[in-house]
Every structure is written in structure tokens, then in C-alpha cells.
FIKOLZA-1660 file (N, C-alpha, C; in steps of 0.1 Angstrom, whole numbers, plus 5000, padded with zeros to 4 digits):
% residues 92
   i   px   py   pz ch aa at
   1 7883 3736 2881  A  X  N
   1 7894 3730 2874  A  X CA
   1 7889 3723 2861  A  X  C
   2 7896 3724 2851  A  X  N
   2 7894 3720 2840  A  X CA
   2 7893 3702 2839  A  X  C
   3 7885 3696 2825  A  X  N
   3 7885 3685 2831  A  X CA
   3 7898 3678 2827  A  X  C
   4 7908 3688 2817  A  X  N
   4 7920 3680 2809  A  X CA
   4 7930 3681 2825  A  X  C
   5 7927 3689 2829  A  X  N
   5 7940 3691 2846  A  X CA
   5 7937 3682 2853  A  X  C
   6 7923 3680 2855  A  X  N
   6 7919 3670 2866  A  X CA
   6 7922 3653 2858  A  X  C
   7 7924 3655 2844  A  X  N
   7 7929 3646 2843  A  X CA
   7 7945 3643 2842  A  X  C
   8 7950 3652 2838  A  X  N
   8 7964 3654 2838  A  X CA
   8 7967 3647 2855  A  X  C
   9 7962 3652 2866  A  X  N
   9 7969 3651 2879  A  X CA
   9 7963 3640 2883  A  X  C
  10 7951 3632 2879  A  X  N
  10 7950 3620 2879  A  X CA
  10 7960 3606 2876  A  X  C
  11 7964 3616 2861  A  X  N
  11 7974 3607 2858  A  X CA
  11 7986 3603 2865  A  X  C
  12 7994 3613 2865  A  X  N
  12 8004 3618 2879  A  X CA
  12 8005 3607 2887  A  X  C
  13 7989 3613 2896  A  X  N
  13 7988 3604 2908  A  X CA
  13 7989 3589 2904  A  X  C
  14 7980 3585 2897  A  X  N
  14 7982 3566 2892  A  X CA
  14 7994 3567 2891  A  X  C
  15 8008 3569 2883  A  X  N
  15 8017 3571 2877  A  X CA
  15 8028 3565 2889  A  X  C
  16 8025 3575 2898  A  X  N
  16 8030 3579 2913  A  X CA
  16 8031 3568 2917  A  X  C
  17 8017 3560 2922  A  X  N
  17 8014 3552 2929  A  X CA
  17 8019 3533 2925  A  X  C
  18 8016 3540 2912  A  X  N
  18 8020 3526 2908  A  X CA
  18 8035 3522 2908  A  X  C
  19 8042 3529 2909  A  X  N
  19 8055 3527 2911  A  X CA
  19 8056 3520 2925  A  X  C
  20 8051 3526 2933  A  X  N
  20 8052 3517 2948  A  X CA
  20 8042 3506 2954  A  X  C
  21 8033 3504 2940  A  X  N
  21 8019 3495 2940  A  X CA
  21 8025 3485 2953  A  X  C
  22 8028 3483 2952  A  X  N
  22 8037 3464 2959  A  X CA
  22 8037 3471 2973  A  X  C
  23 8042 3480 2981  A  X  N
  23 8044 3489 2996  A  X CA
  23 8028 3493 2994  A  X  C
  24 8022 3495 2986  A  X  N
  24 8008 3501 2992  A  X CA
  24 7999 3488 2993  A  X  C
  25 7998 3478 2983  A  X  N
  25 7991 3465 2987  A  X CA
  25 7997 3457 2998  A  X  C
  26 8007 3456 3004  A  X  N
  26 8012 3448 3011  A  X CA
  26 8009 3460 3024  A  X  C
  27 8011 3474 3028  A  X  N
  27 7999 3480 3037  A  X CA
  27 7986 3481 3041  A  X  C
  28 7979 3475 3022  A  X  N
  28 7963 3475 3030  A  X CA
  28 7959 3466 3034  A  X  C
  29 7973 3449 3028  A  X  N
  29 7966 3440 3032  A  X CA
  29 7968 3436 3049  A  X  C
  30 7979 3445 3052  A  X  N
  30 7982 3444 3068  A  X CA
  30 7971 3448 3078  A  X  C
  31 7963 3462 3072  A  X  N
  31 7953 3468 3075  A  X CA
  31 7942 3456 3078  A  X  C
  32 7937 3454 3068  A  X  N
  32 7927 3444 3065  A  X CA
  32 7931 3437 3069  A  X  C
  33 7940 3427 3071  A  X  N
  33 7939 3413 3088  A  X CA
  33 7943 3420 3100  A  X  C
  34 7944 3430 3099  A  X  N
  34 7947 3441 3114  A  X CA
  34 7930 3440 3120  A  X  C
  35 7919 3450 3111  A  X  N
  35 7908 3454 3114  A  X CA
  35 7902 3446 3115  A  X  C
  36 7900 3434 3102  A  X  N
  36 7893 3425 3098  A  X CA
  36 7890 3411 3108  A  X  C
  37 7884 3405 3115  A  X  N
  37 7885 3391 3120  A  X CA
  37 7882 3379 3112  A  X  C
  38 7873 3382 3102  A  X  N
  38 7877 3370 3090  A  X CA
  38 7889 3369 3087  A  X  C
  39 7897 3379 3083  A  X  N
  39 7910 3373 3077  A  X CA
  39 7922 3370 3089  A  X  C
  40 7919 3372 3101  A  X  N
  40 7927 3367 3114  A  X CA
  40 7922 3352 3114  A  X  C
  41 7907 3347 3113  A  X  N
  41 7908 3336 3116  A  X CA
  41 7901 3326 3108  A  X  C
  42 7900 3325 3097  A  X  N
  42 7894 3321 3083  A  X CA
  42 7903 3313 3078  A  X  C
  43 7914 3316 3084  A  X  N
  43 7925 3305 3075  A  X CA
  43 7932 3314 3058  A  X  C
  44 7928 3323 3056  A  X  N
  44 7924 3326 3042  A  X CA
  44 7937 3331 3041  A  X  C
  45 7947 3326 3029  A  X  N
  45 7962 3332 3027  A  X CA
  45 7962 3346 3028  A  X  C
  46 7977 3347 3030  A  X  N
  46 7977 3365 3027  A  X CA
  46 7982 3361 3013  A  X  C
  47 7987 3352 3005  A  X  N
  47 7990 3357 2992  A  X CA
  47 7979 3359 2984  A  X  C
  48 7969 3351 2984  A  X  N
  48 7954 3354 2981  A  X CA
  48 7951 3366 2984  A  X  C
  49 7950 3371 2996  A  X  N
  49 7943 3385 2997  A  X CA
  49 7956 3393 2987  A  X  C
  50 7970 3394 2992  A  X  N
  50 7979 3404 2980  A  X CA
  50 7975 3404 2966  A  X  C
  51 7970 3392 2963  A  X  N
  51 7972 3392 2944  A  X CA
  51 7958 3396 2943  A  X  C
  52 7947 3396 2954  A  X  N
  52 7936 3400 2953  A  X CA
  52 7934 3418 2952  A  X  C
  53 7942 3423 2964  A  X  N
  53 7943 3438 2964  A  X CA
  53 7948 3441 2950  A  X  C
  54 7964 3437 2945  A  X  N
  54 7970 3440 2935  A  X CA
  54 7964 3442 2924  A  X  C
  55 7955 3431 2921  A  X  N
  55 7945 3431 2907  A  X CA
  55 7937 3444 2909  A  X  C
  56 7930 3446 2916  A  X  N
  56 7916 3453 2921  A  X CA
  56 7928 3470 2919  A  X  C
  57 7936 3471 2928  A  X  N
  57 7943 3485 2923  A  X CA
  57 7946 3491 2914  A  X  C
  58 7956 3477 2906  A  X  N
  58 7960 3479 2893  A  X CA
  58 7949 3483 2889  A  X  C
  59 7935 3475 2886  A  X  N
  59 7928 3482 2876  A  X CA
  59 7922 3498 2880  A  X  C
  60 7920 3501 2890  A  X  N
  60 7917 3514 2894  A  X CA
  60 7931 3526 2888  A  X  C
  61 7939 3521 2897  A  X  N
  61 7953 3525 2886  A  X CA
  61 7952 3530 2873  A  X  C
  62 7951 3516 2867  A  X  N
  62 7956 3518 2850  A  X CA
  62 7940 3526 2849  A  X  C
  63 7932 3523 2849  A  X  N
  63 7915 3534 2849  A  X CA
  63 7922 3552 2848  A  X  C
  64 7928 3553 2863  A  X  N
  64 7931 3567 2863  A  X CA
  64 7938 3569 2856  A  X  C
  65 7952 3564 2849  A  X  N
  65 7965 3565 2840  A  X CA
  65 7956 3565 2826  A  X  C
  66 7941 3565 2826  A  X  N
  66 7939 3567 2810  A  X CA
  66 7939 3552 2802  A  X  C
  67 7942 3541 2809  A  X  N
  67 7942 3529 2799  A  X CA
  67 7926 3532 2791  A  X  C
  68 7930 3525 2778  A  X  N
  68 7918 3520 2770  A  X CA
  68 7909 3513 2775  A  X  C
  69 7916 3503 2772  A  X  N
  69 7914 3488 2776  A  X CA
  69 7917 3481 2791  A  X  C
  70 7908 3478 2802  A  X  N
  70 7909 3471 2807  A  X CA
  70 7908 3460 2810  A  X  C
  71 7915 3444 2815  A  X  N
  71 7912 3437 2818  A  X CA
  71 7907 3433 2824  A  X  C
  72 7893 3428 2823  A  X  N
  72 7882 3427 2840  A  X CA
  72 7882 3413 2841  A  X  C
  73 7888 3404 2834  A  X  N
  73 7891 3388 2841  A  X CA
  73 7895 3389 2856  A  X  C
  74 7883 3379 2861  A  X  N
  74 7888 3376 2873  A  X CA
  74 7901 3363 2871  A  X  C
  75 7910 3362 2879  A  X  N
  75 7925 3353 2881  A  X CA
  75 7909 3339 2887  A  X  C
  76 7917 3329 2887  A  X  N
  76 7914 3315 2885  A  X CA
  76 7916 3308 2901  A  X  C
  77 7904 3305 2904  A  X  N
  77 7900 3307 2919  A  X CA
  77 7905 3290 2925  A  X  C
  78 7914 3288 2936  A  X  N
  78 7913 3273 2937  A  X CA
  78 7900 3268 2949  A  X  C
  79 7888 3263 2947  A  X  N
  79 7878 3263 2952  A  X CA
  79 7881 3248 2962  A  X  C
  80 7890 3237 2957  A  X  N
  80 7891 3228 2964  A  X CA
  80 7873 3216 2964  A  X  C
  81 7876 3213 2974  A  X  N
  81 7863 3202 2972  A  X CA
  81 7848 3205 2980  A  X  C
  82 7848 3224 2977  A  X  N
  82 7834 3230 2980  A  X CA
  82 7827 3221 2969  A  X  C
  83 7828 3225 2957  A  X  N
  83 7817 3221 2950  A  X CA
  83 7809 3211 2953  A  X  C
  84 7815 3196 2961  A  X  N
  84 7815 3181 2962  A  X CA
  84 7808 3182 2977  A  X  C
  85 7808 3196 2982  A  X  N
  85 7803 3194 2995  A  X CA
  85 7789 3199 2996  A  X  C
  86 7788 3213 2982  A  X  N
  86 7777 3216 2983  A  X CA
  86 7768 3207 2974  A  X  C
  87 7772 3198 2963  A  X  N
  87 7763 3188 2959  A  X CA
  87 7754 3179 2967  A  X  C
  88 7768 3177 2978  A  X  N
  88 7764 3163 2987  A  X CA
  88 7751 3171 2992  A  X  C
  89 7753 3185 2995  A  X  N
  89 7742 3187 3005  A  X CA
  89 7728 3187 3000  A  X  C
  90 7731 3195 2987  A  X  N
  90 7717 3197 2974  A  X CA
  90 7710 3183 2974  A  X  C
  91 7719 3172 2971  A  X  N
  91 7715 3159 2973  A  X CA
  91 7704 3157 2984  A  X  C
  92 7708 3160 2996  A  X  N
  92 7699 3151 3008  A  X CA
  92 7685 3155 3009  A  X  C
% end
């Protein structure tokens, strides 16, 4: 196969997919606390894991749709009062 086909039906497929992005991340994230036992008992939101899948897709996504430019910022993490716990510890 040519590589302009193989990109052509790449495209497609992203194209495809991303229209139902939201039904395929909200299935792998069910997957993932299905298989997974960190995410059953970690406490760890599912909106975190969705906006986590979402990002990570998207950019695979927009990758295969030919974007230019992608965005590789990570989203803005709420870490809470790790930092203050792992100081205390570095401290002792």
C-alpha cells in the first residue's frame, strides 16, 4: 500500500473516531478500573483518569488526522500536600 493511502485511511480512521472520542474514553476508562486494582482502590477519581485518557487520545488522534502542531502540555496536576510530606520526610 502506498504511503499517501495508508495515510489517507489513517485519516478516516482518526476522523471516525474522534467523533465518538467521549463513548471510547469513557469505555477504556471502565476497562481500566474493571482490570486495574489501583484504580478500584487508590481512591483516584474517574474524572482524572477521563481527562487523562481524553488528552493522551486526542493527541494520538490529531497525530493520525495529520495535525502539524501538537500540543504536548501536560494539564495542571492538583498534588495537594505531597510535597510538605515528602519534605517532612527528606528533613529527618
Amino acid at each position: 500500500m502506498e504511503d499517501a493511502a495508508q495515510n489517507r485511511y489513517s485519516i478516516e480512521i482518526a476522523k471516525a473516531v474522534t467523533v465518538r472520542i467521549d463513548a471510547v474514553v469513557a469505555g477504556m476508562a471502565d476497562l481500566i478500573v474493571k482490570e486495574i486494582e489501583f484504580y478500584r482502590i487508590s481512591g483516584a477519581r474517574s474524572e482524572d483518569l477521563h481527562n487523562s485518557l481524553r488528552h493522551n487520545v486526542g493527541y494520538v488522534l490529531a497525530h493520525l488526522a495529520g495535525a502539524e502542531a501538537v500540543d504536548l502540555s501536560a494539564p495542571l496536576r492538583r498534588v495537594g500536600s505531597v510535597p510538605n510530606r515528602v519534605c517532612r520526610c527528606l528533613r529527618s
